[in-house]
N, C-alpha and C positions, 0 to 999 in steps of 0.2 A: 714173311710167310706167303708162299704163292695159292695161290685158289685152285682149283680144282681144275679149272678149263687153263690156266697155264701148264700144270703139270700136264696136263693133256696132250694140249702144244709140241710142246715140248719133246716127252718121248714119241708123240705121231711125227713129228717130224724125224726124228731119227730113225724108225723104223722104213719113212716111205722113202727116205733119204739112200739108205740102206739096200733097199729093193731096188731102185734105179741104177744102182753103184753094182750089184752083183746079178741081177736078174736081165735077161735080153731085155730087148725092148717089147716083144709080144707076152712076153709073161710079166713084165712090170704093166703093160695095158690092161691083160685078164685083173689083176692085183687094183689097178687102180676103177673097174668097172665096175668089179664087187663094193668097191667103198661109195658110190654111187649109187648103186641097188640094192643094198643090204637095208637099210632104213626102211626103204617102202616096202621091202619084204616081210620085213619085221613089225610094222604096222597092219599089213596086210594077212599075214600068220601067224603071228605072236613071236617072241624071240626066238622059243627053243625051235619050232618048227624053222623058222628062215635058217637059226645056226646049223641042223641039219640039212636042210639044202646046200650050203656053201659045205657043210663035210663032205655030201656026197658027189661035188666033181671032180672032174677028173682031173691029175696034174698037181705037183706037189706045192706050186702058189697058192692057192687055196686053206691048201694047213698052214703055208708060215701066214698068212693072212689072222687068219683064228689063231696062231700065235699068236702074231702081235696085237691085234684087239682084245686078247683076253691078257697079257701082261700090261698094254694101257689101264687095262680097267682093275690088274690089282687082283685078279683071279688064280689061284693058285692050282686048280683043276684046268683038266679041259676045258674052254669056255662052252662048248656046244653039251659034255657031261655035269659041267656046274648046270647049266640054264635045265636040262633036265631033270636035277634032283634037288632041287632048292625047294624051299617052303614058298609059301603065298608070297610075303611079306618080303624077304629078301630076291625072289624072283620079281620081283616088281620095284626092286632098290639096282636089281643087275640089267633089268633093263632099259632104265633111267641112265644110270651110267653108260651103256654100250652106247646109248643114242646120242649123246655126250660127246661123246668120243668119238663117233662116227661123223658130227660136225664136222671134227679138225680132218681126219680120213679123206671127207669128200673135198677138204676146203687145198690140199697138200696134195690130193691127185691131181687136182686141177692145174697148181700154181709149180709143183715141182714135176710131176710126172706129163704133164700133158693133157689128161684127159676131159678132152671137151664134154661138159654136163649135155650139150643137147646130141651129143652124137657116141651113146654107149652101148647100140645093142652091138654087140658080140656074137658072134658062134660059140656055142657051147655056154656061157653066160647068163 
């Protein structure tokens, strides 16, 4: 039986695996600076607020993005429509997970995409 952060592993790796294989290299960057900033976004505004900040840029990396962090995490809505219409209790169970899972995110941009933690501001980002 795998744990929770294996499974995690596991399909983040596939998904960011995934984005470098079909995405240029400037939209697998935007893709890997979100998995970067998304965390302190999300501590900083709570989930549903950060998820809709990552809905409303511009550029379709961004949606597969919240795709793939909302099938990591097992969400069968939109992950930025789930995080808005949850109750207390399980909003507060999908944010635990997203942050989870946004470990492996930051840990796979870094080691397969490239993206340097201390150099990720972006334009547009």
């Amino acid at each position: 039986m795998q744990t929770r952060d294996q499974k995690y592993a596991i399909d983040v790796l596939k998904h960011v695996e995934e984005v470098k294989k079909v995405q240029g290299k400037a939209e697998a960057r935007k893709y890997g600076v979100m998995c970067h900033k998304l965390p302190i976004l999300i501590h900083t505004a709570g989930l549903a607020q950060a998820l809709a900040f990552v809905e409303s840029r511009k550029g379709p990396i961004y949606g597969i993005f919240l795709n793939d962090l909302g099938r990591t995490v097992g969400e069968e809505k939109p992950l930025a429509a789930a995080a808005r219409t949850k109750q207390l209790n399980d909003y507060m169970r999908l944010t635990s997970q997203v942050m989870a899972a946004l470990v492996w995110y930051k840990r796979f941009a870094q080691s397969v995409l490239g993206v340097d933690v201390s150099n990720t501001d972006e334009e547009g980002v």
